[in-house]
Each structure stands twice: as structure tokens, then as C-alpha cells.
C-alpha positions as CSV (number, residue, x, y, z in Angstrom):
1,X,15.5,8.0,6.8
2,X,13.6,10.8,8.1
3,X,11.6,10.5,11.4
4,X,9.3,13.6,10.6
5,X,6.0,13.7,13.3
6,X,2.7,13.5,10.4
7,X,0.6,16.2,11.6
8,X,-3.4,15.5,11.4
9,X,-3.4,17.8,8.7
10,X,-1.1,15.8,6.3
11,X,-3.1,12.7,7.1
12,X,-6.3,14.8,5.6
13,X,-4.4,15.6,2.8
14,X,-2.9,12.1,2.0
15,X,-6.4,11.0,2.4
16,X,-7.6,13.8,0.0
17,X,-5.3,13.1,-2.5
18,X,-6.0,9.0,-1.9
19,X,-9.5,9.8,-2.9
20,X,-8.9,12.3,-5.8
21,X,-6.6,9.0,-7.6
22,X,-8.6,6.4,-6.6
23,X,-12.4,4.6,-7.4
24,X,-13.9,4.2,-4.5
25,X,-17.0,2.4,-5.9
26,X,-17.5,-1.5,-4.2
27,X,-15.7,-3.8,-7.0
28,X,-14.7,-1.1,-9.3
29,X,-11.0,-1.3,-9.2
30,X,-8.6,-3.8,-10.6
31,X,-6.6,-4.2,-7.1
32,X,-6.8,-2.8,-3.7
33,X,-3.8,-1.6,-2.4
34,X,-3.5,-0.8,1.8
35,X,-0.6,1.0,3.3
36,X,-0.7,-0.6,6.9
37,X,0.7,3.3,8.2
38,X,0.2,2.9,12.0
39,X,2.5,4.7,13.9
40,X,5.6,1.7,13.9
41,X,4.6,2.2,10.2
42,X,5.0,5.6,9.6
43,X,8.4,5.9,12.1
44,X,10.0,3.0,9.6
45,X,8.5,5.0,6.4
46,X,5.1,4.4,5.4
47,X,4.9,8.0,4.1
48,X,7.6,7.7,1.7
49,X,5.6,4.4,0.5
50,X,2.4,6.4,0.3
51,X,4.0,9.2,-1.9
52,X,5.5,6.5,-4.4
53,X,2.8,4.6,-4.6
54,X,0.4,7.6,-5.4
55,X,2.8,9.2,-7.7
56,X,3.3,6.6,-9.8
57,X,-0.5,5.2,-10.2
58,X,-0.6,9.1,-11.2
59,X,2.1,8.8,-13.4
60,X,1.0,6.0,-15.4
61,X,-2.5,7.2,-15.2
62,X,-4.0,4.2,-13.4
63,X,-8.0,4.4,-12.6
64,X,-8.9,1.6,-11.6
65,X,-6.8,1.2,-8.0
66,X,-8.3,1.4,-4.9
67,X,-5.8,3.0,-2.6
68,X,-6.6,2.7,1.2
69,X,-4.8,2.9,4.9
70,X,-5.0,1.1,7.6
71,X,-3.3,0.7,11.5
72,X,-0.7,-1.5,12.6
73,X,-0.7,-5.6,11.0
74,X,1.2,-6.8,14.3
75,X,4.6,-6.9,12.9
76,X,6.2,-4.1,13.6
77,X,9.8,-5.0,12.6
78,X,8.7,-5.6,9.1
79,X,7.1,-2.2,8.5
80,X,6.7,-0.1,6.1
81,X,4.4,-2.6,4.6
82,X,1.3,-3.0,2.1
83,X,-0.8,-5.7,1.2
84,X,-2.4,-6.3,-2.2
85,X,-5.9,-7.6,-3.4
86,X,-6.6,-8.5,-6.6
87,X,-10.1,-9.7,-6.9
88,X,-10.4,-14.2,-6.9
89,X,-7.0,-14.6,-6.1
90,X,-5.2,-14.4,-2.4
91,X,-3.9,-11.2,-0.7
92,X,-0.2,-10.6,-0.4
93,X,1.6,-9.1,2.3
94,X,5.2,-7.3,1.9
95,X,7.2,-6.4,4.1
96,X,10.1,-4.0,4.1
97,X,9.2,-1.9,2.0
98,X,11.2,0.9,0.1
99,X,9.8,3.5,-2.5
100,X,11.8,1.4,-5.3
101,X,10.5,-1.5,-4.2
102,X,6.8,0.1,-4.1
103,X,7.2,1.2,-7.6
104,X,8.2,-2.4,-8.6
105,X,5.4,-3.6,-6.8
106,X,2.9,-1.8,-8.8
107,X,4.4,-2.6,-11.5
108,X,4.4,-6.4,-11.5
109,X,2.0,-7.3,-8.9
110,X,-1.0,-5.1,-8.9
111,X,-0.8,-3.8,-13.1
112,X,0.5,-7.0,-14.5
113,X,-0.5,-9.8,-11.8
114,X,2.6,-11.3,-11.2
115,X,3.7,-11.4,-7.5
116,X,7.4,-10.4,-6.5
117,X,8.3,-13.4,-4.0
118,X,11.4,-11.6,-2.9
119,X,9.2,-8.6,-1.3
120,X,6.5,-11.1,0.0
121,X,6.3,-11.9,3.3
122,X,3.2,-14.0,3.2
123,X,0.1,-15.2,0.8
124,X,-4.0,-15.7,2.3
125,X,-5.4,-14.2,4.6
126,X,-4.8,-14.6,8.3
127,X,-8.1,-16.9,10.0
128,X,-9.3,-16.5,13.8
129,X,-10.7,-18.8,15.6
């Protein structure tokens, strides 16, 4: 596993390139996907979930994904990890992520709405009180 510093510049262009593949309009896409990539994130492999994920919604010509980033979700010994949204039904975390497992992710989950328990590390969303 590589532990290559992201410079500032790769960050625009992985949010660049997240833009150019994704709609960005309020309720337009089918699923949200977010690649928690803050920096315990990143160092386990975020960026290598990132690339999968975008090369395959460009692959299979998907347009109706949102794609989106966001810091650190607390765990940091599960990272690399993404959670998906598909619209009336509850987010799901995974945890541990790998480029295959990415791929299979997309697959199932977001395209065909079935979610892959063995990647899951949890379902809803997390409530403060």
C-alpha cells in the first residue's frame, strides 16, 4: 500500500473530475456516495477507493451518482471507508475498504440496491443528543 503525501493540487483535480462524473443538482441522483478521505483516510487508502469508484461509475456510464468527500467519521482503524444514500431508505457505512470491494459495492449496493452485509459496518444514521 502506498503512503504517497496528496498534494492540494490532486485534491482539485479529484474534485474536478468528481464534478465532471457526477449531478450535482439537489435530488437528482439515484445514490450519494461519500469517501470519508480525512487524513487517517487517505494514509489507509482512500485514494485508491476514489479512483475505483470514479472509474467505474465512468465505465459503466453512470449519471445519476452523486459523488462527494468528506473528513474523518471517528473510526480511524476502519478507514478507507464510504457511506451510501439511497434516497427513503437508511445510509450504510463500510468499512475496510479495498478497490475490489468498491467496485462490488457499486455494483450491488448503490446500482442494484442490494446492500453487501459483509462490507457493512453499520446501517442509520448516527443521532446527538
Amino acid at each position: 500500500m502506498s503512503t504517497k503525501k496528496l498534494t492540494i493540487q490532486e485534491l482539485a483535480r479529484i474534485r474536478e473530475k468528481t464534478k465532471a462524473m457526477t449531478v450535482l443538482r439537489d435530488g437528482a441522483g439515484r445514490a450519494k456516495v461519500t469517501v470519508h478521505m480525512g487524513t487517517c483516510g487517505i494514509a489507509a487508502g482512500a485514494r485508491g477507493i476514489m479512483d475505483a469508484l470514479l472509474q467505474e461509475i465512468e465505465s459503466r456510464a453512470v449519471q445519476d451518482v452523486i459523488v462527494t468527500t468528506s473528513g474523518c467519521a471517528g473510526l480511524c482503524n476502519r478507514e478507507p471507508m464510504v457511506t451510501v444514500e439511497i434516497k427513503d431508505r437508511p445510509p450504510v457505512k463500510y468499512a475496510q475498504l479495498t478497490p475490489e470491494k468498491m467496485r462490488r459495492i457499486l455494483a450491488e449496493h448503490v446500482l442494484e440496491g442490494r446492500v453487501v452485509a459483509e462490507y457493512a459496518l453499520a446501517v442509520g444514521s448516527e443521532t446527538m443528543y
